[in-house]
N, C-alpha and C positions, 0 to 999 in steps of 0.2 A: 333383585335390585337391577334397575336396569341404568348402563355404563355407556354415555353417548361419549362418542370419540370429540375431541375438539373441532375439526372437520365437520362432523353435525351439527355440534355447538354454535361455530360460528353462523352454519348456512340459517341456522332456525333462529337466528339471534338477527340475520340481517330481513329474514320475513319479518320479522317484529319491528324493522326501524332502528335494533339495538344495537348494532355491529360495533359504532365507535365507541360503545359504552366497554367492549373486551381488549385489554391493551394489547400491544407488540404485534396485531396483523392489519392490514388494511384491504376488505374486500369488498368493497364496492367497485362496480363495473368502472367509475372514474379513480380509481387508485390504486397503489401497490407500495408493499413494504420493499425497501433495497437495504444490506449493505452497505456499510461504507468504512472507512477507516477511522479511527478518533482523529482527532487533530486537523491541522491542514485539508486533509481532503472531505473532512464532514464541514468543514465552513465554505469550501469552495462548490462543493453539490448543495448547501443549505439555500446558499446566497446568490449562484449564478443559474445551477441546473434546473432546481425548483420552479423557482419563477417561471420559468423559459415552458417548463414543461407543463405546468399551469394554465399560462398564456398562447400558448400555441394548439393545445389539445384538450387543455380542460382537467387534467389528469393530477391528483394533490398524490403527494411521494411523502411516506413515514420514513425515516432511517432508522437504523440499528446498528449504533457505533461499535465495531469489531473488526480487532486483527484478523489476517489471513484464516490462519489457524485456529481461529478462534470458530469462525464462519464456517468451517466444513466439521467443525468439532460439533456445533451445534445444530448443523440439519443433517446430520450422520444421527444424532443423538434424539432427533425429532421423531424417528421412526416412519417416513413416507409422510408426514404431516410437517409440511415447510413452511420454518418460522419466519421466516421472507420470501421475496419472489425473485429477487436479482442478489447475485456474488458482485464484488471485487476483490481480486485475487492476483496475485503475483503466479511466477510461473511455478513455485513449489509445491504452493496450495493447489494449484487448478491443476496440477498433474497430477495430486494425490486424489480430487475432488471427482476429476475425468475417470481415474482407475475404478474408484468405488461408485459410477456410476449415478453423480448426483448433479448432472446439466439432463436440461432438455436441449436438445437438437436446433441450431439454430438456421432460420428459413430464410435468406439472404434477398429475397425479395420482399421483406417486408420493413428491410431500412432503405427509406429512400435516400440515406446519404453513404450508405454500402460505397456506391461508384468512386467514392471521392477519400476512400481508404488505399493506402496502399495495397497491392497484393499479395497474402500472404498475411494479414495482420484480421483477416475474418476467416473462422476454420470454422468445421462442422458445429464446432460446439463454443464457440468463443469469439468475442468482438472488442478488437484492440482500441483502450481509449487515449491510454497516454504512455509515453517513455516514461522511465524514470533514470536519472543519473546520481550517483552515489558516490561520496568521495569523503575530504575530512572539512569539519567546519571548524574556524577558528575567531578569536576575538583579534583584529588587526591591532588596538590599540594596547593591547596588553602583548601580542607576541609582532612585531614588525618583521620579523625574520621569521617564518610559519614555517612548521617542517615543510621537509621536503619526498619523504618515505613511511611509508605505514610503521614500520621500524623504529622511527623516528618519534612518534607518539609515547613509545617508553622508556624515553630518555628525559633529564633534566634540561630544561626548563619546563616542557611541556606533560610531563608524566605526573607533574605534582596537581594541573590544573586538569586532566584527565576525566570526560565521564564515560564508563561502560554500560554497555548494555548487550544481553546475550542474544541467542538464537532465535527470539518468540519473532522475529519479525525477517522479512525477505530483506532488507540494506543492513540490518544484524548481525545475519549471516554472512550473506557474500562478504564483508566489509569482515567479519575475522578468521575467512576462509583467506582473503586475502593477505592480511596478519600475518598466519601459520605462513602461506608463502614466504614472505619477508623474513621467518626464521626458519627457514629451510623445509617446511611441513608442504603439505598440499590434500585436498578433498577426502585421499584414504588417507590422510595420518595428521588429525589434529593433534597430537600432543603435545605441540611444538608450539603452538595458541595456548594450550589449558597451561605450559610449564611457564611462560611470560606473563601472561594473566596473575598466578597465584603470585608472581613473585611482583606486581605492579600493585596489587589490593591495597596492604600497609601506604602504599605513597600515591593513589589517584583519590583525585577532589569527589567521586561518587560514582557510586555504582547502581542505577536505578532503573524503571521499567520504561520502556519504547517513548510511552505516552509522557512518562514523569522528565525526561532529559531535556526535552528544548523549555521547560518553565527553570530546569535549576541555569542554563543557560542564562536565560535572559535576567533572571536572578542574579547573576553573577559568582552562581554559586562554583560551575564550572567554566572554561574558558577555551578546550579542547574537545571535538566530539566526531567520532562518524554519523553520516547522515547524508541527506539526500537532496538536492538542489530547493527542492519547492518549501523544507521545512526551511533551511538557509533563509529563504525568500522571505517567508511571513515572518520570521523574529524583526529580519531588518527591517519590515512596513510598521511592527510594532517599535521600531525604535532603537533596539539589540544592536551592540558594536559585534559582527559577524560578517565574517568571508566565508567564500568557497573557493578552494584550490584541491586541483588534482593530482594526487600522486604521481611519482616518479613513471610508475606501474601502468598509470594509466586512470582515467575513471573509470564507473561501472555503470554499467546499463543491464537493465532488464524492462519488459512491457507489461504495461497491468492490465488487465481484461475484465470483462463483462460479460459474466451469464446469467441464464435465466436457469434455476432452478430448476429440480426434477419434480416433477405433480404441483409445480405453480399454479395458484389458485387467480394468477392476472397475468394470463399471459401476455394479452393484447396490450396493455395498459405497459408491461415490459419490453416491449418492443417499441413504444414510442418513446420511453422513458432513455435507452439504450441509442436511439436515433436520435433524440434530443444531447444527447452527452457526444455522439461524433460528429455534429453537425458543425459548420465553417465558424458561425456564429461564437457559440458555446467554446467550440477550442481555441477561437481566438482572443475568449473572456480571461479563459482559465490560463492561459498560459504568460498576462499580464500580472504584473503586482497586485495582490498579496503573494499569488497562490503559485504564478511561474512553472505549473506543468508544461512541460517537455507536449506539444499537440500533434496529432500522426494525419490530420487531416490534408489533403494534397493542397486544398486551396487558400491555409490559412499562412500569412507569411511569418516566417520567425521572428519573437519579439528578440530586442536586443538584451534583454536582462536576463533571456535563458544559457549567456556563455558558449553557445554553439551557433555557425550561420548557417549550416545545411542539418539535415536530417541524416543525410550521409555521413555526417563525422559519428552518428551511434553506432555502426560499423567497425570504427578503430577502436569501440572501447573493451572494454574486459568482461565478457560474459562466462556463464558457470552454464557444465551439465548437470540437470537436477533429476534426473537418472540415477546420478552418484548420490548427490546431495541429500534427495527425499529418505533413502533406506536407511541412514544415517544420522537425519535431524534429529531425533525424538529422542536419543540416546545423546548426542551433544548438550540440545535446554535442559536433561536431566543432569547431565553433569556439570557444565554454567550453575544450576540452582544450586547441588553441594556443594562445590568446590570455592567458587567463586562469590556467591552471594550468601553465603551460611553465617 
């Protein structure tokens, strides 16, 4: 019996004209599969990236909505046979993704808008698209006095109207990395998180997954949440009574990136798709209502709904080393999933 890899499948399926008939890959010479996140940022790449990249190059973009983790879990798992062509990845993921060897090398001469990136935010293997800033969301009309401390989230009034959510995601983390700080813990010694947590379960409004928190939000099911400037954004364009305020602490930043896969079957078609997403244009789309990403491009100027007027102020905020953090996640979500959501 003879056993064709998928890899041949597809190529003898696109001689045939049949390629769009095999789900989850796109390889025709004008397309490529990417990444993306659920939520927020698969409606902002749906609805401004696409287009753009469409109209400018000819190039149609499948997505494949996936957390961080989820993305290097599944082209780890593909075996050299990559079920996209493009990551977006936070810096937990892409550290872990870079170890195990799963970017292709990125040719800095083939984005023409390379120049108009800061320095430093395009590395061998990675091209920075957006900040992102993380802090706590609240309902103004139900709390007018919003805490003031990450601390402060499991106390009454606000601990009763409480949603959690664990590790599986990069603002998950830092955001109860930050916690543990608050109760004297830090990066080597969460227990100081997991002992507040058990003892918040009995009295918080829910406890549910990444994706499922800004629908019980806007539900009104919860009315407290950590989370990260751009989901903020879209609950309020839909409607949602939510603020963003930053801790005592400080808020938090970290950069999300764009790679191109290892043995990408579009390469070409990734590197326009990757140019189209840092272009002046594009970040100056995204970073308006709905979607309010944080833009790294030099030429786009600061919208005023993103709370920051320089680029410079992501500098004063709170970043994590994920050096510490990585050798450590996998055992924290496993203990979140007993302890806490059992």
């Amino acid at each position: 019996m003879t056993v064709m890899t998928r890899r041949e499948l597809m190529s003898g399926a696109a001689a045939l004209g049949l390629a769009g008939m095999l789900p989850g890959r796109a390889s025709a010479a004008g397309s490529l599969t990417a990444a993306i996140y659920p939520g927020t940022w698969e409606e902002a790449y749906r609805n401004v990236v696409a287009p753009a990249l469409k109209k400018n190059f000819g190039v149609d973009v499948a997505f494949d909505a996936l957390f961080a983790v989820d993305q290097v879990a599944k082209v780890r798992a593909a075996r050299g046979v990559p079920p996209f062509d493009c990551f977006v990845l936070d810096p937990g993921p892409a550290a872990a993704a870079m170890q195990a060897g799963l970017f292709e090398p990125i040719d800095i001469k083939k984005l023409t808008n390379a120049d108009k990136v800061p320095k430093g935010l395009i590395t061998s293997h990675a091209v920075t698209c957006n900040a992102q800033v993380v802090g706590i969301a609240y309902n103004p009309k139900k709390f007018p006095n919003p805490p003031k401390t990450w601390a402060d989230l499991f106390k009454s009034p606000y601990v009763e109207r409480l949603g959690l959510t664990g590790f599986q995601t990069t603002f998950g983390t830092v955001s109860l990395i930050e916690i543990a700080k608050a109760f004297g813990g830090s990066e080597a010694n969460m227990d100081p998180v997991f002992k507040v947590l058990k003892e918040a379960v009995p009295k918080v409004a829910a406890i549910a997954t990444p994706a499922a928190l800004p629908g019980l939000f806007q539900q009104g099911q919860v009315d407290i949440m950590y989370g990260n400037t751009n989901t903020v954004a879209i609950l309020k364009g839909r409607g949602a009574d939510i603020a963003y305020i930053a801790p005592e602490s400080g808020s938090i930043t970290f950069q999300t990136t764009l790679h191109i896969v290892k043995g990408a079957e579009n390469v070409d078609a990734a590197y326009k798709y990757i140019d189209t997403a840092i272009s002046p244009d594009i970040q100056n789309a995204l970073q308006k209502a709905p979607f309010n990403m944080v833009p790294i491009n030099t030429e786009t100027q600061l919208d005023s709904s993103l709370g920051i007027t320089s680029l410079d102020e992501l500098s004063k905020m709170v970043t994590h080393d994920w050096t510490k953090i990585n050798p450590q996640r996998a055992a924290w979500i496993e203990r979140f999933n007993k302890e806490i959501t059992k």
